[in-house]
N, C-alpha and C positions, 0 to 999 in steps of 0.2 A: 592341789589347787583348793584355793579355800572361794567361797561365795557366803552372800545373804541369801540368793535363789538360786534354784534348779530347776534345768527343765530337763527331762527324762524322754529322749527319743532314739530308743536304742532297737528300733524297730523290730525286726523277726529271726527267727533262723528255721529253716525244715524241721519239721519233728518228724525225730528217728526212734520208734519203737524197739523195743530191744528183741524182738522175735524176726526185724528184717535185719540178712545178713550182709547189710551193705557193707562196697566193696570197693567204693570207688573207681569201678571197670564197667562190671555189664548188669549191678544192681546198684543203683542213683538215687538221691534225694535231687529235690526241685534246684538246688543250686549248683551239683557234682554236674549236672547234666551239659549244664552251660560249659562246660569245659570236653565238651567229645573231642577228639581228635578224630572219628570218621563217622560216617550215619549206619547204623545196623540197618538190618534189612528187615528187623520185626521190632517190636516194642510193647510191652503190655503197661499199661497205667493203673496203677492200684490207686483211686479216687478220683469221684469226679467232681471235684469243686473248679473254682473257678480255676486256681493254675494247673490243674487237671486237664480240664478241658482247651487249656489255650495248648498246650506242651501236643495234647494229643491230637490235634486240627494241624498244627504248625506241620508237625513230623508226617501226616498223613498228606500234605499238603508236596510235601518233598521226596512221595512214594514210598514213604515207609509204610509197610503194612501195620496196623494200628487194635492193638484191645485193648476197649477201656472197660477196668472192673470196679466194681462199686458195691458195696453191702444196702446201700439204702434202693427205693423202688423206683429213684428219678436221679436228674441234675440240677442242681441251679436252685432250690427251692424258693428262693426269695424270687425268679424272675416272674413274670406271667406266664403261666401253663401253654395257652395256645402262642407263644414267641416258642417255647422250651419245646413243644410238640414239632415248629417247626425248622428249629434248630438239630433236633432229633433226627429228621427224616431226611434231613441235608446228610447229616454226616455218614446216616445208611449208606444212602448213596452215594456219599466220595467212597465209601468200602471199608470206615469203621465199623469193627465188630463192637458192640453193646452186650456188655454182660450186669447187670443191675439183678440188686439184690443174691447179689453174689459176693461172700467173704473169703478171703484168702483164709487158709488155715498156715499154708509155708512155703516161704520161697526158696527157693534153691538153685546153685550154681550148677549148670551140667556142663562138664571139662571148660573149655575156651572158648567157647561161642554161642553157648546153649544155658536157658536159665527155666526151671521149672517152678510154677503157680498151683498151688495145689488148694481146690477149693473146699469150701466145707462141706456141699453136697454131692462131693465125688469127683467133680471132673476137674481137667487137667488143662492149663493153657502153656504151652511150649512156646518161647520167643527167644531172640537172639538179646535182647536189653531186659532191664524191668525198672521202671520208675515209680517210684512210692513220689505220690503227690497227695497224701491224705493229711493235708493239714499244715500249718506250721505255727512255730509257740516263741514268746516274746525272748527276747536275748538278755536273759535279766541275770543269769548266771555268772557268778563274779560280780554283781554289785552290791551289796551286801543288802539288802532292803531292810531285812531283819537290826539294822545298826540303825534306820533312820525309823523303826516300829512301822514298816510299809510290808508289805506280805502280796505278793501274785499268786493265781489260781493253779491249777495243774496243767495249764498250757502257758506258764509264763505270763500272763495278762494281768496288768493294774488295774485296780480300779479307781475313778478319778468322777471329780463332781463334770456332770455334762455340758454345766455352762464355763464355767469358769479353767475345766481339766485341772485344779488342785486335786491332788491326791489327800489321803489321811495326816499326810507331813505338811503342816499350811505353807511352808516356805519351798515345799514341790512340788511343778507339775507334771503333768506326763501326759505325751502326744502320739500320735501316729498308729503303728500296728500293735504296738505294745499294749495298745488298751482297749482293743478287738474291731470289732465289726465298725466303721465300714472295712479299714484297711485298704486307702486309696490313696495313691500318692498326692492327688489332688483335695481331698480333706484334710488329709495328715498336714501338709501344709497351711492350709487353713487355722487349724486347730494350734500350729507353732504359732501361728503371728495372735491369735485370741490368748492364748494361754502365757505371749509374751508381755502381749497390754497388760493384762489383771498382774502379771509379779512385779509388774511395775507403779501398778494403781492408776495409768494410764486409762481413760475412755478405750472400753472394746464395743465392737457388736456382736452379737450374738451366730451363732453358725446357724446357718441358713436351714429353712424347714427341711427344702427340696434341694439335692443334690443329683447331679448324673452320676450312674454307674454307668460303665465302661469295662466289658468284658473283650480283651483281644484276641480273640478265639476268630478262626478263619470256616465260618463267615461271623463280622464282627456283631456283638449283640451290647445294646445302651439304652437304657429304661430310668425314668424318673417319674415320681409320684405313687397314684395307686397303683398297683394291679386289680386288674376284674376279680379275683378274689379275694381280696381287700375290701374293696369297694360291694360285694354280696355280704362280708362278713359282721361289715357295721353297716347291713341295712340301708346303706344310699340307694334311691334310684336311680340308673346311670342308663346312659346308652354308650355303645364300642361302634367307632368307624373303623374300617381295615383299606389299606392302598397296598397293593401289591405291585412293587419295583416296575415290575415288565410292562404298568398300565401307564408307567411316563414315556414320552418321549425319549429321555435319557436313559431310562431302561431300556428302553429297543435300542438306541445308540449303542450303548456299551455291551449289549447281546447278555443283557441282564435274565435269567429265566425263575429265579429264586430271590426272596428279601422280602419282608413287606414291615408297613408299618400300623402300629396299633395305636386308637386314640381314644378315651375315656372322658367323656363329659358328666355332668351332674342334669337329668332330666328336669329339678326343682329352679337352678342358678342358670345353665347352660353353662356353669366356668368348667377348664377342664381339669379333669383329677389325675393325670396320667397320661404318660408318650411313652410306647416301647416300641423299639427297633431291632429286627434282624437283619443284619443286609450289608451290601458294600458302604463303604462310610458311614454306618452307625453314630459311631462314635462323636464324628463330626455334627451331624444331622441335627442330634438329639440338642443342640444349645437353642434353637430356634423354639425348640418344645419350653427349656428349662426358662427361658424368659418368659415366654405368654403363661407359664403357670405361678411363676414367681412374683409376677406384676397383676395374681388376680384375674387374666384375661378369659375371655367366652369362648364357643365357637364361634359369634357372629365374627370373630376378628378373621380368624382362616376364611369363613364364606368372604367375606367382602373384600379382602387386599388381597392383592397381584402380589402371584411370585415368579421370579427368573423362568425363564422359557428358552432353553430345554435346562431342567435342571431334576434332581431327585428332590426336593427339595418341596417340587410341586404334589408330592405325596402327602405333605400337610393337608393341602387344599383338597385332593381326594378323599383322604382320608375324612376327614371334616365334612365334606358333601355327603360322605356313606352316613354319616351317624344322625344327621341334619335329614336325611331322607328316611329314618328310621323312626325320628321321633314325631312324637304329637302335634299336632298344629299348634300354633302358641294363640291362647285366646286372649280375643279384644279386651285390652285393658279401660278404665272406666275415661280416663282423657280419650282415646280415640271414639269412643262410645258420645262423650261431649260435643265433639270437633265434625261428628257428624249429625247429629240434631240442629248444631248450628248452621251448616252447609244444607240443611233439607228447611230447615226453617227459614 
């Protein structure tokens, strides 16, 4: 095929370390997995990034007994800590084990049913599966990049202008996971239709400040904007509402005992900087966030408008009263300060 332009979306594939002996049976990369023909009865997960952590909720969710191993001291670090705390303490409780800050040294097949993890401070995790979820790297293999003067890092990944997604080749773009972080089906897309305007010379707009992340992990986790530790790191003043599920009505409905949501205002604007969600419908939820922070909006918008009743939904509304009852009185501005000289006068 010949073109004037290219657009490069050749998404991802599992990165396979050459020290795991996978086998396509009972040691899996993130895609082998999708094809079981039965459910083992144990499963260890070597990473916990995001398909890490969905793989190992999913499977814990269907009674598989579940270890998740991890060399770093946490999950998720790009999420909000206290979301990630109490995502943590949910999955204690469905009866994942947590191994953090734990490296595998070597995996191994024991006869037909048995695989051994063997870590670098000694101990030993015995499961009937093992799934390497620690990462995955662009599929750029066999396309020759080096013939068009384009070159990917050591996980496969382009690099591309931000706005425009040109690459170093002006008449190529590249979209999607190929060119890392978000790595959401819902940006990736995005990023085709922007990256299709510009090789056209077409009017784009620009991809949006604020995007939802969407983690489907069981329970579902979706956050946009800052996190509280964002928001300490460059120094804003803020204040954090919390609504916990089980404080709606449709929490008691649904025999909800676990979820909440977190909401981050600016103490200086009152706009808000930030919605994250753990909970049933996450995912769903978080759009109502991604507009009032997209369009600019305060808190006074959540205090003053009515939401559905019974809905989860009303955790906006709580949420936003918690932070609203946290912060400082708002002082008299110098018009209201006029309007009442006039009224006494």
């Amino acid at each position: 095929y010949r073109a004037e332009r290219f657009i490069l979306a050749v998404g991802t594939e599992p990165y396979r370390p050459a020290h795991i002996p996978f086998d396509g049976d009972l040691i899996l990369d993130a895609d082998e997995i999708l094809e079981l023909k039965r459910l083992p009865r144990s499963l260890a997960v070597i990473g916990a990034s995001v398909i890490g952590v969905e793989y190992a909720t999913i499977f814990s969710a269907l009674d598989v007994k579940v270890t998740v191993i991890e060399p770093g001291d946490g999950m998720l670090p790009f999420i909000d800590r206290e979301l990630v705390d109490e995502f943590v303490h949910d999955l204690r409780d469905r009866g994942v084990t947590l191994r953090f800050q734990s490296k595998p040294k070597r995996v191994s097949r024991q006869g037909d049913d048995a695989c051994l993890v063997e870590l670098e401070d000694g101990r030993q995790i015995w499961s009937e599966m093992v799934l390497f979820a620690a990462g995955r790297k662009g599929a750029v293999d066999g396309l020759g990049l080096e013939m068009c003067g384009l070159a990917a890092d050591e996980r496969g990944r382009i690099r591309v202008d931000p706005v425009t997604f040109r690459t170093a080749a002006p008449h190529i773009h590249a979209v999607g996971d190929v060119i890392g972080f978000p790595s959401l089906a819902s940006t990736s897309m995005e990023q085709g239709r922007i990256a299709a305007c510009h090789a056209f010379d077409a009017p784009a707009h620009n991809a949006p400040e604020f995007f939802p992340y969407g983690i489907y992990a069981v329970p579902e986790l979706s956050t946009i904007g800052m996190t509280e530790e964002q928001a300490r790191a460059k120094a804003i003043p803020y204040e954090c509402g919390v609504a916990r599920f089980r404080e709606t009505a449709r929490g008691h409905i649904m025999g909800l005992e676990t979820g909440f949501m977190k909401m981050i205002f600016s103490l200086e604007t009152r706009r808000l900087l930030g919605v994250h969600i753990v909970g049933e419908g996450a995912t769903e939820l978080i759009h109502i966030g991604q507009a009032v922070l997209n369009l600019g909006g305060t808190l006074d918008y959540f205090v003053e408008n009515t939401f559905n009743y019974p809905t989860l939904a009303e955790a906006y509304k709580i949420a936003a009263l918690d932070a609203y009852n946290r912060m400082p009185a708002r002082q008299p501005t110098a018009e209201i300060f006029d309007a009442l000289r006039k009224i006494a006068g």
